[in-house]
MARLUMPA-193838 format. One record per atom (N, C-alpha, C): residue number from 1; x negated, y, z negated. Coordinates in Angstrom, 3 decimals. Layout:
// residues N
<NUM,<X,Y,Z>>
...
This chain:
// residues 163
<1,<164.756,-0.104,165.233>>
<1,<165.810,0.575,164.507>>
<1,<165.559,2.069,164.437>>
<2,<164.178,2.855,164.321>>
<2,<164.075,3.645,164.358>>
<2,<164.255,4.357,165.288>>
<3,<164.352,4.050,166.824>>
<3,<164.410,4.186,167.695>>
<3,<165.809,4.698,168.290>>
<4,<167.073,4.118,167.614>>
<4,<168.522,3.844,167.869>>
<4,<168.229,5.109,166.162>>
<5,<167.776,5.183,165.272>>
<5,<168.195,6.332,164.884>>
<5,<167.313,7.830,165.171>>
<6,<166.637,7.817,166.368>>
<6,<166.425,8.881,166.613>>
<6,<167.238,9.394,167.538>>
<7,<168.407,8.506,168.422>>
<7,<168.829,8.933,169.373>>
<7,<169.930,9.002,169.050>>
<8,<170.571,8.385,168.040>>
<8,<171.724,8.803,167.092>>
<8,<171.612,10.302,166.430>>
<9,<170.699,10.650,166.030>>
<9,<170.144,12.379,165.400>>
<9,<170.307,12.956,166.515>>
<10,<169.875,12.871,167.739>>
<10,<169.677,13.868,168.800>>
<10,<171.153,14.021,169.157>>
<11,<172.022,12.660,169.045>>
<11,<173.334,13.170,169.800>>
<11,<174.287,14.068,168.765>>
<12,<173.859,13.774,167.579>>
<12,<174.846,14.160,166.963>>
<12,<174.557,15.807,166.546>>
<13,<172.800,15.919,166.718>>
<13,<172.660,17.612,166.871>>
<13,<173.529,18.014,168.134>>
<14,<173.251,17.610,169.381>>
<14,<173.647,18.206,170.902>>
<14,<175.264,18.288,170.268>>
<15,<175.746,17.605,169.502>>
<15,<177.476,17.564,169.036>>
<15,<177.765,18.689,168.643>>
<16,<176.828,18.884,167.311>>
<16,<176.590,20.268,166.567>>
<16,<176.963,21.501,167.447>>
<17,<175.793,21.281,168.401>>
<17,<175.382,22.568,169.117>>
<17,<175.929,22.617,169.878>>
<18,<177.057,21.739,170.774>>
<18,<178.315,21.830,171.516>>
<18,<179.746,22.447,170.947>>
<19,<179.666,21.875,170.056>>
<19,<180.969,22.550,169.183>>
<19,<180.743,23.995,168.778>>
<20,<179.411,24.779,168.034>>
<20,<179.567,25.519,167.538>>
<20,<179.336,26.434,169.482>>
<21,<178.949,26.253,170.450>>
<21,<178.871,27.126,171.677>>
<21,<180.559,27.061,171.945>>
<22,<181.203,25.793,171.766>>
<22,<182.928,25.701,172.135>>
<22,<183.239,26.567,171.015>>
<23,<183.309,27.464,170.078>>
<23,<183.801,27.948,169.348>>
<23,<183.552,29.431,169.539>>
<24,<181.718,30.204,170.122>>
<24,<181.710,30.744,170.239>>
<24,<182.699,31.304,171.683>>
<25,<182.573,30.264,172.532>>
<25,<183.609,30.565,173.792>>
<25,<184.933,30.427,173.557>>
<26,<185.287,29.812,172.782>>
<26,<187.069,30.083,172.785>>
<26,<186.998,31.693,171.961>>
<27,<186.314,31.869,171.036>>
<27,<186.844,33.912,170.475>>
<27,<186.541,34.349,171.638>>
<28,<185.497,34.287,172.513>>
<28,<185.046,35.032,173.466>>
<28,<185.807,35.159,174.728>>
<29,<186.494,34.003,175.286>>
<29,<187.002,34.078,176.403>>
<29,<188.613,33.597,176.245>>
<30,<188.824,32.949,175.105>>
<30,<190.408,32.694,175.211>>
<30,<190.273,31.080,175.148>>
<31,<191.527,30.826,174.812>>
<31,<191.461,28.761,174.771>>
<31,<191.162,28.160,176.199>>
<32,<192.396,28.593,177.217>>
<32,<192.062,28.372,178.888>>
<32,<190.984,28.298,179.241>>
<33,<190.346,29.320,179.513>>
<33,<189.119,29.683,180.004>>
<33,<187.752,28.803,179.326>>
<34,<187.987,28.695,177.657>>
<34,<187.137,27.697,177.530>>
<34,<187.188,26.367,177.725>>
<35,<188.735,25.974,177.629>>
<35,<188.648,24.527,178.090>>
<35,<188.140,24.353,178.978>>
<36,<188.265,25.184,180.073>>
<36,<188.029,24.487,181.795>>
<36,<186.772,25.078,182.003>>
<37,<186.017,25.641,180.881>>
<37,<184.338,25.859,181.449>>
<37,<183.652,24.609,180.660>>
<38,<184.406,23.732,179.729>>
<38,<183.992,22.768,178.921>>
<38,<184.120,21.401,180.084>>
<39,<185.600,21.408,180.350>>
<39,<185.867,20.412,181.311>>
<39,<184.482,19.991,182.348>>
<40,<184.565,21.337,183.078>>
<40,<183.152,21.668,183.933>>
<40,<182.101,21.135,183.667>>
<41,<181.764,21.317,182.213>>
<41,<180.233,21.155,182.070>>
<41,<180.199,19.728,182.070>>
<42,<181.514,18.898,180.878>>
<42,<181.549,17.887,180.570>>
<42,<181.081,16.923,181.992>>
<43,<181.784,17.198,183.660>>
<43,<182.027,16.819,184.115>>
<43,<181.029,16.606,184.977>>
<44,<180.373,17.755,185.272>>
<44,<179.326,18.458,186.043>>
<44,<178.350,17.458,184.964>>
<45,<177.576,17.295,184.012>>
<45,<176.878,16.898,183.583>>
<45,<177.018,15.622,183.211>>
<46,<178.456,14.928,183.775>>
<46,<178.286,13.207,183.928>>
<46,<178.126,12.800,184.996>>
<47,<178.188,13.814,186.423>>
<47,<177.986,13.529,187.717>>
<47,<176.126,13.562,187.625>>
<48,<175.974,14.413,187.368>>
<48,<174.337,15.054,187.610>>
<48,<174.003,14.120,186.867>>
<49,<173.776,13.462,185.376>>
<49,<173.064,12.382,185.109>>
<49,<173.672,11.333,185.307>>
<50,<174.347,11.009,186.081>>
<50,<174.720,9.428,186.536>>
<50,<173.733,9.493,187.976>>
<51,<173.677,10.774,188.555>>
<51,<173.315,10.389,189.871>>
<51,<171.802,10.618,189.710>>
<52,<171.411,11.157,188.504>>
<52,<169.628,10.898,188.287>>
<52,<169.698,9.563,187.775>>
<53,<170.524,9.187,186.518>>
<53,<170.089,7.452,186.386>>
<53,<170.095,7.005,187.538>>
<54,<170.854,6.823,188.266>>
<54,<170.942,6.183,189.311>>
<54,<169.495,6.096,190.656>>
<55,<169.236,7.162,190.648>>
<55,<167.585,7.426,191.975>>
<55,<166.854,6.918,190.551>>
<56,<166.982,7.206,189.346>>
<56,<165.788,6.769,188.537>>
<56,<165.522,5.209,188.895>>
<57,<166.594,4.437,188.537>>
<57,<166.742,3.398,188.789>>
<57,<166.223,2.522,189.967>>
<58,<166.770,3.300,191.324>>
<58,<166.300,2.907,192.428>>
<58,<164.692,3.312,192.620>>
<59,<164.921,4.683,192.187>>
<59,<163.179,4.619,192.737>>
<59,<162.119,4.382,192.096>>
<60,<162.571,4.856,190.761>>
<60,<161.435,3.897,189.103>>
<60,<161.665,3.050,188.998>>
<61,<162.469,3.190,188.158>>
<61,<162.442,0.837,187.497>>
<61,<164.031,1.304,186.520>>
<62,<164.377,0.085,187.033>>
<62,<165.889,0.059,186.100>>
<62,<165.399,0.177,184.582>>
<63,<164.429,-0.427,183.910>>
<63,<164.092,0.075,182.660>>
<63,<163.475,1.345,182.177>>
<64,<162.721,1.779,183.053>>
<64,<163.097,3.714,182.757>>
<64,<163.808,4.462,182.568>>
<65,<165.016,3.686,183.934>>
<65,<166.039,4.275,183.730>>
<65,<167.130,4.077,182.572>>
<66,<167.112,3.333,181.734>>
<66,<168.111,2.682,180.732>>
<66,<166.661,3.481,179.281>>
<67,<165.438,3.264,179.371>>
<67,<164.651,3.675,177.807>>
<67,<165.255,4.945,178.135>>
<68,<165.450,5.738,179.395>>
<68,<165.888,7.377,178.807>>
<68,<166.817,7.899,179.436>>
<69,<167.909,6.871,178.949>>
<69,<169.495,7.373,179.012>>
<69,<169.577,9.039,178.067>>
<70,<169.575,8.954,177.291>>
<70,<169.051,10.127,176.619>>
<70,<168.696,10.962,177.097>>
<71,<167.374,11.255,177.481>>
<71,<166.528,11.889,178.523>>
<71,<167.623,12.955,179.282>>
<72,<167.576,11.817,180.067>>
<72,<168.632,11.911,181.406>>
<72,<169.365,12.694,181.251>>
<73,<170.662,12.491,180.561>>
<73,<172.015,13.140,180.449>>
<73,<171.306,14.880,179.793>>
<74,<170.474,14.391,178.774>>
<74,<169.954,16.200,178.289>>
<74,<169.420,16.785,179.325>>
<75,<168.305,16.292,180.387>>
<75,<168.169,16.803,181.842>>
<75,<169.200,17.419,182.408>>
<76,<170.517,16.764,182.435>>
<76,<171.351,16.742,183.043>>
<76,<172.045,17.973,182.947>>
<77,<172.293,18.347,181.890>>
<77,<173.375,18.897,180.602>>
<77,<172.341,20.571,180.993>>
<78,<171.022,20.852,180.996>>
<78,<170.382,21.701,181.200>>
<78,<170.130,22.003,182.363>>
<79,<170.541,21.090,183.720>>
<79,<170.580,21.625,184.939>>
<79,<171.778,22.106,185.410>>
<80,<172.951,21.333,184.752>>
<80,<174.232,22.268,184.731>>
<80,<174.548,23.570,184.196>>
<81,<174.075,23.824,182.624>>
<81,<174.480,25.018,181.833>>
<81,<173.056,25.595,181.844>>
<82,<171.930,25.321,182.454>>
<82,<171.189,26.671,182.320>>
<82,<170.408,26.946,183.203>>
<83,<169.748,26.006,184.546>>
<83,<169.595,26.453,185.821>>
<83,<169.867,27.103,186.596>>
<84,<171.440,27.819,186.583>>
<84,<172.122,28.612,187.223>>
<84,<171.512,30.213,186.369>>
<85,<171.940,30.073,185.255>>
<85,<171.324,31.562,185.100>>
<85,<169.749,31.731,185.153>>
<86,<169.052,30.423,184.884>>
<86,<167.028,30.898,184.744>>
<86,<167.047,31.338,186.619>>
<87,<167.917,30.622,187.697>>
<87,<167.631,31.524,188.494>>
<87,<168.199,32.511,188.949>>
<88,<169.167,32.926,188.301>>
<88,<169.362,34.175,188.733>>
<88,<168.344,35.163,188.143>>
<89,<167.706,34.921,186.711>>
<89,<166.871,36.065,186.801>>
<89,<165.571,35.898,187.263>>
<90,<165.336,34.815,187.797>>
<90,<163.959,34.824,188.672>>
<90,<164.873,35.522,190.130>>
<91,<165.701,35.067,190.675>>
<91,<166.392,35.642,192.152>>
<91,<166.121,37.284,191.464>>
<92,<166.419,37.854,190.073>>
<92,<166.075,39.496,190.146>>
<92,<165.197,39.691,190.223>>
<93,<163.932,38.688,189.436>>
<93,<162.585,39.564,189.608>>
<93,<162.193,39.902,191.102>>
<94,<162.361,38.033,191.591>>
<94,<161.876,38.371,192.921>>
<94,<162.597,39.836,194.219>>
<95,<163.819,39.740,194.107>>
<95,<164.664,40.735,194.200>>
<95,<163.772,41.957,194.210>>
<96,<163.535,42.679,192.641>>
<96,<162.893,43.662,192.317>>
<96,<161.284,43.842,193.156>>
<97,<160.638,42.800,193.229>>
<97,<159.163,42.683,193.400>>
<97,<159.150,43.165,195.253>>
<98,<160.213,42.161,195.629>>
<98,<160.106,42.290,197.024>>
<98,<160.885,43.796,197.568>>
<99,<161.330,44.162,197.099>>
<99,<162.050,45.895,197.189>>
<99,<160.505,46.554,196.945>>
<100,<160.175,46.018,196.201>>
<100,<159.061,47.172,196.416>>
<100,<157.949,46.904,197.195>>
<101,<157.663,45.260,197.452>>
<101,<156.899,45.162,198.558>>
<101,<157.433,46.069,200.108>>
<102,<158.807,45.891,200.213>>
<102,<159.478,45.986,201.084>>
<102,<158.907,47.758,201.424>>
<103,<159.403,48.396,200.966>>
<103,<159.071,49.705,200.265>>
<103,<157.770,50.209,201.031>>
<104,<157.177,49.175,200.312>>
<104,<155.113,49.799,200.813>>
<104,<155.153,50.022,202.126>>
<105,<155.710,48.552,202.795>>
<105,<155.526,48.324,204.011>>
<105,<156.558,49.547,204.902>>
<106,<157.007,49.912,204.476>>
<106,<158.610,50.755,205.377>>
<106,<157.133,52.215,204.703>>
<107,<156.854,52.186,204.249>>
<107,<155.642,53.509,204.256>>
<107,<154.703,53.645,205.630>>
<108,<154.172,52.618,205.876>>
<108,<152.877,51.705,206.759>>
<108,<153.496,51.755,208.101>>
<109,<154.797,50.867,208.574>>
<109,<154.961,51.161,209.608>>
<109,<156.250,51.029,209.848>>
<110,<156.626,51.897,208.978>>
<110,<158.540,51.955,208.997>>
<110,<159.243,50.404,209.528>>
<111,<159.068,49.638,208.954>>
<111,<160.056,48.542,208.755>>
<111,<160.063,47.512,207.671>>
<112,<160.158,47.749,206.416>>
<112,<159.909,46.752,205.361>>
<112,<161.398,45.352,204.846>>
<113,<160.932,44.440,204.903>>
<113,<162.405,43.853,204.248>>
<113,<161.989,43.236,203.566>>
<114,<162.636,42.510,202.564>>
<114,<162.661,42.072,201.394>>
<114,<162.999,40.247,201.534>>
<115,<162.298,39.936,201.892>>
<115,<161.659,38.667,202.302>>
<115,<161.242,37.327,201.406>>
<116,<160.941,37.973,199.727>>
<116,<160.960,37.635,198.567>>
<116,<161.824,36.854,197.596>>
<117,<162.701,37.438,197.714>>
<117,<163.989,36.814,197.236>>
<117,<164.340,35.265,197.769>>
<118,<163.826,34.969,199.099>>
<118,<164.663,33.537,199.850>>
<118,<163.453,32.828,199.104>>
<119,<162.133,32.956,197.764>>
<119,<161.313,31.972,197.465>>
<119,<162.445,31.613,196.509>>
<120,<163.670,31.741,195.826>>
<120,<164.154,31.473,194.737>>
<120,<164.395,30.009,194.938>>
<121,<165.001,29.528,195.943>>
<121,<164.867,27.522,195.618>>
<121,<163.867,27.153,195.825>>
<122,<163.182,27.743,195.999>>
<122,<161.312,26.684,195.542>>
<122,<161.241,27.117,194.265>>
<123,<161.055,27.705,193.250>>
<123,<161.091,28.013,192.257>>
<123,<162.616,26.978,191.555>>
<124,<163.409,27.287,191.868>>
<124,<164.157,26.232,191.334>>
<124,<163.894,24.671,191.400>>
<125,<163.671,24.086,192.661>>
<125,<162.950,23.193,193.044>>
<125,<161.365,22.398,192.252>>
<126,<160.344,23.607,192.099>>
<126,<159.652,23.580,191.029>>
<126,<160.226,23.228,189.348>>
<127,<160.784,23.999,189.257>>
<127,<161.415,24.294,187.591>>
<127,<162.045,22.697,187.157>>
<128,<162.939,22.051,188.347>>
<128,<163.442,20.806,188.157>>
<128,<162.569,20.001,188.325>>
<129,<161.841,19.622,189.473>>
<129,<160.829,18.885,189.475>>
<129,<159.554,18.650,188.404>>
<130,<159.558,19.824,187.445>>
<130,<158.760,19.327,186.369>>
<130,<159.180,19.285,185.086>>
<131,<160.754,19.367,185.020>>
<131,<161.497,19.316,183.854>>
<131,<161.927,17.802,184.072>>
<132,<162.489,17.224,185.430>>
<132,<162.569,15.895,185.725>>
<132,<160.690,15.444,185.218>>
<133,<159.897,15.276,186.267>>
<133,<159.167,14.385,185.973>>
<133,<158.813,14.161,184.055>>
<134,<158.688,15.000,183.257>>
<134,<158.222,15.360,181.895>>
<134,<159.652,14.683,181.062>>
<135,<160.743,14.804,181.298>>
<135,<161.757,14.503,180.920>>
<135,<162.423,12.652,180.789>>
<136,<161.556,12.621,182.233>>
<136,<162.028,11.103,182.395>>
<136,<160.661,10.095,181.871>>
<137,<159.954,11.044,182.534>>
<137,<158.128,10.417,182.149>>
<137,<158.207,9.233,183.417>>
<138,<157.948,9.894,184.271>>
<138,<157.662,9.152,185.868>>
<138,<157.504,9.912,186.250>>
<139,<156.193,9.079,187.180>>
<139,<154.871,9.491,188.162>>
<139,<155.568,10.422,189.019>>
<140,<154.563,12.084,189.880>>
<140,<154.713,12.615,190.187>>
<140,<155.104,12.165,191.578>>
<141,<155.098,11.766,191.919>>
<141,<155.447,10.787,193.968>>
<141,<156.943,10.318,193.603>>
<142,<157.373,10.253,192.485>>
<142,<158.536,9.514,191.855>>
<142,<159.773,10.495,191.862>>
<143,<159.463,11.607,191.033>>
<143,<160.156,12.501,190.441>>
<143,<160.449,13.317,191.675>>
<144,<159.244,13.484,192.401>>
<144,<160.159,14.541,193.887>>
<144,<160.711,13.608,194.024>>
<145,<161.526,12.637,194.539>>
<145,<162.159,12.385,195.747>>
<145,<163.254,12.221,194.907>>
<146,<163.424,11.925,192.941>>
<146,<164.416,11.902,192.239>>
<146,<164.927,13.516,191.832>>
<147,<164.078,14.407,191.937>>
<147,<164.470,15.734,192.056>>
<147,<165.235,15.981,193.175>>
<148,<164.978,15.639,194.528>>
<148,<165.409,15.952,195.549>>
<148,<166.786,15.569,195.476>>
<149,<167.430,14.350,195.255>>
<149,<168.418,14.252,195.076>>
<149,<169.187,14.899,194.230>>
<150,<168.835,14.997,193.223>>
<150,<169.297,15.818,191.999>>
<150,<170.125,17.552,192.598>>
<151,<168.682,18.154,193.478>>
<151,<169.471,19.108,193.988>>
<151,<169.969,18.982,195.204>>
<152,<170.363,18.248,195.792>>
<152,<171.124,17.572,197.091>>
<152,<172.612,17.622,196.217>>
<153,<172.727,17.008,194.987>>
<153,<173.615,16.921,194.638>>
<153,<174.191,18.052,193.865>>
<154,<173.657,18.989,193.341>>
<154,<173.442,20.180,192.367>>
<154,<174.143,21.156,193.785>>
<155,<173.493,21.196,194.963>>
<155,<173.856,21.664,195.791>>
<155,<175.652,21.622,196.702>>
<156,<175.887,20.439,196.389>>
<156,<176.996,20.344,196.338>>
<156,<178.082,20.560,195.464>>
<157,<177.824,20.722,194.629>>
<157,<178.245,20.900,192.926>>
<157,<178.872,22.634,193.221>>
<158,<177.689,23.413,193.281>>
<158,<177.848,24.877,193.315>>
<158,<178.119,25.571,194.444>>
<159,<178.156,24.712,195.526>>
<159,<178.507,24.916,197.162>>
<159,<179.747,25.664,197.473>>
<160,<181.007,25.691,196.420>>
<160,<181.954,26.642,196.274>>
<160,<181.674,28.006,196.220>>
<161,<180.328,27.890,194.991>>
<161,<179.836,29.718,195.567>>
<161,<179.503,30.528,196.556>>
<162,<179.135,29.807,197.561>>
<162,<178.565,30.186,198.419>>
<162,<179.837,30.225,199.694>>
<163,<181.081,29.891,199.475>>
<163,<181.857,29.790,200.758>>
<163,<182.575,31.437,200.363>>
C-alpha cells in the first residue's frame, strides 16, 4: 500500500508542476502556442515512454518493466522537455572550446577547424544512457541497447529540425 501511495504523491506533484509550467506558458506565449507545445510534450512523452517500456520489456524482464512504469514515463517526460536544451548548452561549450582549439591550431599551421562540436551526441548518448540505466535500475549491457533505441526514436521525433 505504501508503495501505490508513493506513486500516487509523485503523480500528483508532476500534476502540480505541470499545471503551474502550463500557466507560466500560456502569460508567456499566448493560449495557441501553449496548447500545441503541451499537446507536444503530452505526446512526445507517451511515444518515448511507451517505446522505452517496451525495449525494457523485451530486453529486461516484463516485470521491470511494469515495477517502473513510473520511472519510465518521468525518463520519458525529461528526455522530451529537457534534453534538447542540456544539449544545446553543452553543443555551446563545446562550440566555444573548439573555436579556440581551432584558433591555436590556425596559429601553428594556418588551418584550424572546429571539430569539437560533432562530440555533442556522445555526450547526449552518455547523459541518457545513465539517466536510463539509474532510472530504470538495469544492468549496464541492458540499458545501452534500451538507450539506443530510445534515441533511434528521439531521433526521429526531432528529425523535422534538421530538414
Amino acid at each position: 500500500m505504501a508503495s501505490i501511495g508513493k506513486k500516487l504523491l509523485i503523480i500528483i506533484i508532476l500534476a502540480a508542476v505541470a499545471i503551474v509550467i502550463g500557466l507560466i506558458l500560456w502569460l508567456a506565449l499566448g493560449w495557441l502556442d501553449t496548447f500545441l507545445l503541451i499537446v507536444w510534450l503530452v505526446i512526445g512523452t507517451l511515444i518515448i515512454g511507451l517505446i522505452i517500456m517496451l525495449a525494457t520489456w523485451g530486453i529486461a524482464s516484463k516485470q521491470k518493466a511494469t515495477d517502473r512504469l513510473v520511472m519510465i514515463f518521468l525518463l520519458a517526460l525529461i528526455l522530451v522537455l529537457v534534453l534538447p536544451y542540456i544539449m544545446w548548452g553543452v553543443e555551446l561549450v563545446l562550440s566555444f572550446l573548439g573555436d579556440i582549439f581551432a584558433g591555436l591550431r590556425s596559429l601553428i599551421d594556418g588551418g584550424g577547424v572546429n571539430y569539437l562540436v560533432l562530440l555533442t551526441p556522445v555526450v547526449a548518448f552518455l547523459i541518457v544512457f545513465v539517466l536510463t540505466k539509474y532510472f530504470i535500475d538495469i544492468a549496464w549491457d541492458k540499458a545501452v541497447w534500451v538507450t539506443l533505441l530510445t534515441l533511434f526514436i528521439l531521433f526521429i521525433i526531432y528529425y523535422h529540425e534538421f530538414i
